[in-house]
C-alpha positions in Angstrom: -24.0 -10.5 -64.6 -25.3 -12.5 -61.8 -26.5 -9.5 -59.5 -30.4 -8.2 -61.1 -30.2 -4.7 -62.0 -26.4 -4.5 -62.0 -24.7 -1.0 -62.9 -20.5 -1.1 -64.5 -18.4 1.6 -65.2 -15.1 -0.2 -66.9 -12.1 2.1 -65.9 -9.3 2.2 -68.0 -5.8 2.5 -66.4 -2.1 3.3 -67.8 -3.4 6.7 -69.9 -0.2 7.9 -69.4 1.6 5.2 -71.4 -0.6 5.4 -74.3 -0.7 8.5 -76.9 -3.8 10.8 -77.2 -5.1 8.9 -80.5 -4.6 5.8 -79.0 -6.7 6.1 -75.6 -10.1 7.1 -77.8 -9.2 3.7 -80.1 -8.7 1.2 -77.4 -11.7 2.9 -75.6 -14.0 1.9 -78.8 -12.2 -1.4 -78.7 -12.8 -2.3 -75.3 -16.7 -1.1 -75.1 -17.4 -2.9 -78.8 -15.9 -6.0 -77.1 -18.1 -5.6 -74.0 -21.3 -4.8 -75.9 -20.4 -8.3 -78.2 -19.8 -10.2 -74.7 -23.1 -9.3 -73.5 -24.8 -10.3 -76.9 -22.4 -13.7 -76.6 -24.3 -14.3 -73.0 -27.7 -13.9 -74.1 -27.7 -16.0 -77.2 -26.0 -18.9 -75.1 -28.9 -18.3 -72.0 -31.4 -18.6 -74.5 -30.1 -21.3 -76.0 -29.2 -23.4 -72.9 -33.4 -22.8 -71.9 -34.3 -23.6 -75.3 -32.3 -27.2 -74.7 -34.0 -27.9 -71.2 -37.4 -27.1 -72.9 -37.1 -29.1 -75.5 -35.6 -31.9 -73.1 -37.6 -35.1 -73.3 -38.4 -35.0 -69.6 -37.9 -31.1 -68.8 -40.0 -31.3 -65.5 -36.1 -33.1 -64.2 -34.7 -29.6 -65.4 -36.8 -27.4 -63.2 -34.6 -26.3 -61.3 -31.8 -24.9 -63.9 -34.4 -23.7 -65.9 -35.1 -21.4 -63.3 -31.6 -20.1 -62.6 -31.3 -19.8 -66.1 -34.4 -17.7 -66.6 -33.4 -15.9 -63.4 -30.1 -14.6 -64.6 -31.9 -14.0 -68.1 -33.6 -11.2 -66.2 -30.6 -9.5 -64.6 -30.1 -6.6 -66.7 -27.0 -5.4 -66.5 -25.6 -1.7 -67.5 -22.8 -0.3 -68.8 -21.6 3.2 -68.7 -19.0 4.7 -71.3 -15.7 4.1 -70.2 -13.4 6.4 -67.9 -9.9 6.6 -69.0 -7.7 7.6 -66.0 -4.2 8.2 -65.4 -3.0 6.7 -62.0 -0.4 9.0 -61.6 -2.1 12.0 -61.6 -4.1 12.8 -59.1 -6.1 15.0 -60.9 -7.2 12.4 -62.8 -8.5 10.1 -59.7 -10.3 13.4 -58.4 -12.7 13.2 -62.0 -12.9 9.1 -61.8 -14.5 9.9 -57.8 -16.3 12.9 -59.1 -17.7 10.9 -62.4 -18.4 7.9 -60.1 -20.6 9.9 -57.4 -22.3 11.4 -60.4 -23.6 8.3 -61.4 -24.6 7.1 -57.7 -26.6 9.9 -57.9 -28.1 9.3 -60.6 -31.8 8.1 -59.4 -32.4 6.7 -63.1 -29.7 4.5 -62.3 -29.9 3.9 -59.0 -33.6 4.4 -58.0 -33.2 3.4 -54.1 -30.1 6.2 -53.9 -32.4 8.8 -51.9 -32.5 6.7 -48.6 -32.9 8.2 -45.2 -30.8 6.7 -42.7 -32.0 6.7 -38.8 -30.4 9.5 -36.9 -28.4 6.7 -34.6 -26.9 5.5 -37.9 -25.1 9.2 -38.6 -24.3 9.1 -34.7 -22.6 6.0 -34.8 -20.5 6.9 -37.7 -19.3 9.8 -36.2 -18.6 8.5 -33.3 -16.4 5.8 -34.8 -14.7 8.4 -36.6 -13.9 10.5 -33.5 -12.6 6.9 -31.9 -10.2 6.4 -34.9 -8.6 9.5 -34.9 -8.3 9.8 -31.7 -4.6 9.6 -29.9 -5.3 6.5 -28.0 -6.3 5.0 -31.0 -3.7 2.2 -32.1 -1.6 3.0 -35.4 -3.2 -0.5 -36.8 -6.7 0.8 -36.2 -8.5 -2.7 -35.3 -10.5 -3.1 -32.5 -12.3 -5.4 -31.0 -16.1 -5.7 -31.6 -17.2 -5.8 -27.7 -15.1 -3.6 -27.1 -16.0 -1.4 -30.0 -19.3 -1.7 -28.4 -18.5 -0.8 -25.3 -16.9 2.4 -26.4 -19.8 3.9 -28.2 -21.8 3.2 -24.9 -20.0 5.2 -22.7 -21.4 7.8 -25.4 -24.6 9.8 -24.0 -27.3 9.2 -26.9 -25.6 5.8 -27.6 -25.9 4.2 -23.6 -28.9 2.5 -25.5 -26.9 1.0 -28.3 -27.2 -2.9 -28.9 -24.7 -5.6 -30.5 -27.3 -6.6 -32.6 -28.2 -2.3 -34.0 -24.8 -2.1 -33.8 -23.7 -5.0 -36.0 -26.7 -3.7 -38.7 -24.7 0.3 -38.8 -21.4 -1.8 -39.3 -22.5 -3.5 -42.2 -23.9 -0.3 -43.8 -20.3 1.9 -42.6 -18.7 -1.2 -44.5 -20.4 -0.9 -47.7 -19.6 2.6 -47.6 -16.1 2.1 -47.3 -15.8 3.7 -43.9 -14.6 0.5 -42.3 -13.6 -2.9 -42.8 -15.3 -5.9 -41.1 -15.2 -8.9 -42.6 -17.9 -11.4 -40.5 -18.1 -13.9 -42.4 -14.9 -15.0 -41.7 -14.9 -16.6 -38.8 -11.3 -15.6 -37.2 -12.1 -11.7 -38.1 -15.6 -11.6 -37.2 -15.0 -9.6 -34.0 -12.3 -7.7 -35.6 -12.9 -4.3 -37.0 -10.7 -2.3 -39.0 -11.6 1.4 -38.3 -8.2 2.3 -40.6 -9.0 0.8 -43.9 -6.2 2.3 -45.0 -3.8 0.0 -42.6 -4.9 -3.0 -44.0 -3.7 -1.5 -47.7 -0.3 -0.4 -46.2 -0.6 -3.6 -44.8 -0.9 -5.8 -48.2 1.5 -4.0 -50.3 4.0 -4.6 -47.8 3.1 -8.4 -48.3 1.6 -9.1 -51.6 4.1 -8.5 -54.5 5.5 -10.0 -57.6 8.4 -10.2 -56.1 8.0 -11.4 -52.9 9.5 -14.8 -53.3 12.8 -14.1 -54.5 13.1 -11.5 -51.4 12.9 -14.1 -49.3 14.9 -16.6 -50.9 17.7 -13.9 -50.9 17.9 -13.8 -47.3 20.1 -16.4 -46.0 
């Protein structure tokens, strides 16, 4: 809601404990909600501007009135719902296929036919070669020099900067193709080129009943 031109697909999960009927009713349910919580937003932006402009001194307002009127302008879009079944991996196969269709989509996404610099592909494949490689460690992190240095000892990457470098990681990480998290200050020469580590990783950690493991053990 905050983000201008935002796009949403709402996936719904747990198909499989719902019957057929069911799934197309809460599907209604949840989009008519949706379309009433966007209505719900708009009438309370317009009426939080209306209450600045009609302020007695709305010149001290200036500067909510502007991120009012800004987010007023991010139009946001919602596509139908996708009703999946995490169980079946058929069904996550049509929630990636329906979800590249609408990346694709240059109505939606009018910036989706980009053309990336040639060093951006080599870099990427690079990396990919580095983290399946057998020297690479089963934890997949690396460290950024390092990292760095790695891809340099690469022919028509010997040119390759920290700085270029940095740039192609941000992109790999929107993708999905790694994890690097630089804004935090104790990772930000950490990459992850095993995503999938880091999800092994958390569900080892992070569940509901984590606490009473540990208080079980003596």
């Amino acid at each position: 809601m905050r983000v201008p031109n935002s796009v949403v697909l709402p996936v719904g999960t747990h198909v499989d404990c719902c019957r057929e009927e069911e799934v197309e009713e809460k599907r209604r349910d949840i989009m008519a909600r949706i379309t009433d919580m966007l209505a719900e937003r708009k009438s309370n932006l317009a009426h939080f501007i209306s209450n600045l402009e009609g302020s007695e001194e709305p010149e001290f307002y200036m500067d909510q009135w502007e991120r009012l009127k800004e987010m007023e302008s991010c139009t946001l879009t919602i596509l139908n719902l996708v009703a999946v079944n995490c169980t079946d991996h058929q069904d996550i196969k049509k929630l990636e296929a329906t979800i590249l269709e609408h990346v694709k989509n240059e109505e939606l996404f009018p910036e989706v036919i980009r053309v990336l610099p040639p060093i951006y592909r080599q870099v990427e494949a690079a990396i990919v070669d580095i983290a399946q490689s057998e020297e690479m460690a089963g934890h997949g992190m690396m460290d950024l020099q390092y990292l760095l240095s790695k891809l340099s000892q690469r022919e028509q990457l010997a040119s390759l900067g920290r700085e270029l470098l940095q740039d192609i990681l941000r992109y790999l990480h929107r993708i999905g193709l790694v994890v690097w998290y630089e804004e935090i200050q104790h990772l930000e020469s950490t990459v992850f080129l095993q995503p999938t580590f880091l999800i092994t990783m958390f569900k080892l950690l992070v569940r509901h009943c984590l606490v009473q493991q540990l208080e079980s053990i003596s």
